[in-house]
Each structure stands twice: as C-alpha cells, then as structure tokens.
C-alpha positions, 0 to 999 in steps of 0.5 A: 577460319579460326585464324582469320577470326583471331585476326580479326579480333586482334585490336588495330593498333597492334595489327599495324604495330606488327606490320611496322615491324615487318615492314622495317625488317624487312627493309634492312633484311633479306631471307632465303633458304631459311637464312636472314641476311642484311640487303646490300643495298641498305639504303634502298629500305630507308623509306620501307624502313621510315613507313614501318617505323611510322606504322609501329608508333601509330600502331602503339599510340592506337593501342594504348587509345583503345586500352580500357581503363582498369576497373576497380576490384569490387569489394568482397561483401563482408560477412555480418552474423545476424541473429534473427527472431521468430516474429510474433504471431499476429492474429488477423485485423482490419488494420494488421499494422497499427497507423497510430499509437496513443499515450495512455490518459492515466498512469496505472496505479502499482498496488502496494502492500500495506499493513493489516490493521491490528484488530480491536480487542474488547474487554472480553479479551481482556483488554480495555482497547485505547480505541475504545475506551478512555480512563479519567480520575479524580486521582491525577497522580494515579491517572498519570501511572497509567500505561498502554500495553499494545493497545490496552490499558494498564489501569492497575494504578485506578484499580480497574482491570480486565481480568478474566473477559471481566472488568474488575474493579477492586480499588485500595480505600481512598484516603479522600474522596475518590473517583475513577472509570472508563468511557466509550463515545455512543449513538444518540440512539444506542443500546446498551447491555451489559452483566454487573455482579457485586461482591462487596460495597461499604462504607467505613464513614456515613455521609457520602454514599459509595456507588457503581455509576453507569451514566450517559453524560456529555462528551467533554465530562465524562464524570458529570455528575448533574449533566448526566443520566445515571443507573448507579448500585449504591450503598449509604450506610456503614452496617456489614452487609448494607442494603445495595439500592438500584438508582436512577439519576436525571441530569438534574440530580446530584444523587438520583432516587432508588427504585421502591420495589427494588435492590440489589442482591448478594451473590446475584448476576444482573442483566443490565439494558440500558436504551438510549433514545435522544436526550432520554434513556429507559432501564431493563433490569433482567429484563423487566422494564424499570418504568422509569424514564430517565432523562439524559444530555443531548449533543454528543455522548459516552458511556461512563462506568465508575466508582466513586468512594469516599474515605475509606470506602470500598469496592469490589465489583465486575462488569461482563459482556458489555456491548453496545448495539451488539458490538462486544466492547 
C-alpha cells in the first residue's frame, strides 16, 4: 500500500521517463535466469525502442514543466538592540493624549542677579553722602580740591569734616571773605532738627559779622543770602568771648534781626527744629517756640549749613544728629 502511494505521488513526467527507459531496454534486451542478453533479433525492438525514447523525452520536457520555480531564501531578521525607557506615568484625563499643542504668548522673564545698592550713609556715620549732600564755596580753588571718598565727601580743603558722627566745621582764617557749606534738597512742607554746639566764633576785624547759617534757600542758589530764610549763630564784635546772637533773617534781609530774649551760651548744646510750611518757616530753640515766622522762597528747596567769615575770622563748631522728616541725614 505504501508503495502505490509512492507511486502515485511520483511526479508524471518522471513515471513516463522511466517507463521510456524500460521500454528501450527492453526492446534491445532480453532477461532470463537472471542473466541480460541482447534479443537476436534487434530490429524487431526498433519500434519499442522509437515509443520509449519518445516517452523519456516527453517524461523529461513533462518534469522540467512541473519543477517549481526556486524560491528565494528569506533574509534572516537581522538583530537591532534596542534600548527601551520606562514611559512616564501619566496621571488619568479626559483627554490622555494631548490633540494640540500651543505656543506660549510670552517669553518668560530668566531673573538675573543683580548688584545690591550701596546703602546711604549719613553723617552720623561719618560720611557727608554725594547722595545727599552737595559743597559750594566761594573759595573756588578750595572747592575744586575736593575728593569723593567712596561715596563721602573729603571736605578737608572747606574746613568741613564729619568727625565723630558730628559735622565739624573748624576752618583756616580767610585772608578774604569766605563762605563755605553743605546743602540737601527738602520738601515744601519738612522738618528740620538738628543739635549745634559752639566752641568758638570771633572776629579779628569789625565790620562783617562772622556767622553759622542755617537757611532754606532756592534750589539754584544755595548760598542766597536775600532769596533766602535763615537761623544764623553770629557774632559782630572783636571782644574775646563776644556775645553769640540767635538770628532770623526773611528773604528779603541781607542780615536778619536777633532774637531779644535770647543767645547763645558758651559750652551749651542747642535742640534746633526748624518747620517748613510752604514759602514760611517757624523755629524751636530747645523746644520752646521763637514766635517768629520767618519767611522763605517757594518752588523747590535745599537745606544749607555754612559759615561765613570775613578776614581773619574764625570758627569752630559742630552740628549732630541732623534729620530731616526723621531721616538721619
């Protein structure tokens, strides 16, 4: 049974090859007792002979028709490494993919360092601060001596130093008139306070008083001396220890009128508040209140503190703790 179905799965053009074989062999040969011998008769098997060799032709065009064509050989998958990360974890939304993506409408804004300001000093640190206070003089060479010291002013060459949280003012005697100060712009409404102490203020020649001025003048002219609203400590004779008159000047007086109940005193710290209302100002002297309204310029405004000497005159003197709205200045 195996064997017919061998056969019968054996492709037709072979099976007809082989009987073409079997039919020209034997054509031309003869078998028996197990011995193969030509026929004697040969061409009696020619026309056998002719049908096999037409068999083993068909039989071979028939298989060579029925070979199936050779298959390419696939190509092996070539092996790729592939390193795989762990997805995100995405937390569950409506919309898990996003559809649309949107361009932000600004650029945000990388903060940068920057540079701490250097703080103000004041003169109870002793520092007269370029931000706060400008020198003037009448000395323009002395003026142009002047140096900034990180911020403060070297006013050595105007006699004016800020010694000991004080501003100390202890000037050479003038060989001509000479003034000299310091100014701070104020408020058209301000308060002004401040401690004065006196050690010595003479003259060597009569004529020109030599005085301390603490005056509200104009923003352009500091120095005014009509233009302006002043609380001076002066002097006007040449006796040793000569009288020091509190006085208070308008903006229409060249020198100002002294207070009649009272001066200065030797070795004595005064409590100076000045109160700056508009184009008037009114003076506390250790806090009693001078009854005096002094009269002052309108539009903008400075604080000035100064001397003013004549020839040969001299000073020496020290203002404390000068605020100006309760800020230390």
């Amino acid at each position: 049974m195996d064997t017919l179905v061998k056969i019968l799965q054996t492709p037709l053009g072979t099976l007809l090859a082989l009987a073409g074989i079997a039919i020209v062999f034997f054509a031309f040969f003869e078998v028996g007792k197990g011995i193969v011998k030509m026929r004697r008769t040969p061409k009696d098997g020619l026309v056998p002979a002719i049908i096999g060799a037409i068999l083993i032709v068909g039989g071979l065009l028939l298989s060579k028709q029925q070979t199936p064509a050779v298959e390419p050989t696939p190509l092996e998958p070539t092996s790729v490494a592939i390193a795989f990360t762990e997805p995100p974890v995405l937390l569950p939304t409506d919309t898990p993919f996003p559809t649309e993506t949107t361009a932000p409408s600004e650029t945000p804004v990388v903060p940068t360092e920057t540079a701490s300001p250097v703080p103000f000093k004041t003169i109870t640190d002793g520092c007269i601060d370029k931000r706060t206070w400008q020198a003037n003089s009448t000395d323009a060479t002395a003026l142009g001596a002047i140096v900034d010291e990180n911020n403060c002013w070297n006013l050595e060459s105007l006699g004016i130093t800020a010694d000991g949280g004080t501003l100390h003012f202890l000037p050479k005697p003038p060989k001509a008139q000479l003034a000299s100060g310091i100014y701070t712009t104020i408020n058209n409404q301000s308060i002004i306070e401040f401690k004065v102490y006196v050690s010595r203020l003479y003259l060597v020649y009569e004529g020109e008083p030599a005085y301390i001025s603490f005056s509200i003048a104009p923003q352009d002219n500091a120095m005014a001396r009509t233009g302006s609203g002043r609380f001076k400590l002066q002097v006007k004779d040449t006796s040793k220890s000569p009288l020091i008159f509190f006085m208070l000047a308008d903006t229409s007086e060249a020198n100002g009128n002294p207070l009649a109940t009272r001066h200065y005193e030797y070795k004595n710290t005064y409590d100076v508040r000045l109160e700056v209302k508009g184009i008037s100002m009114n003076v506390y002297i250790n806090g009693i209140d001078t009854k005096e309204t002094v009269s002052i310029p309108s539009g903008p405004k400075v604080l000035y503190i100064g001397y003013n000497l004549p020839l040969q005159a001299g000073v020496d003197a020290t203002i404390k703790e000068i605020t100006i709205d309760g800020v230390s200045k």
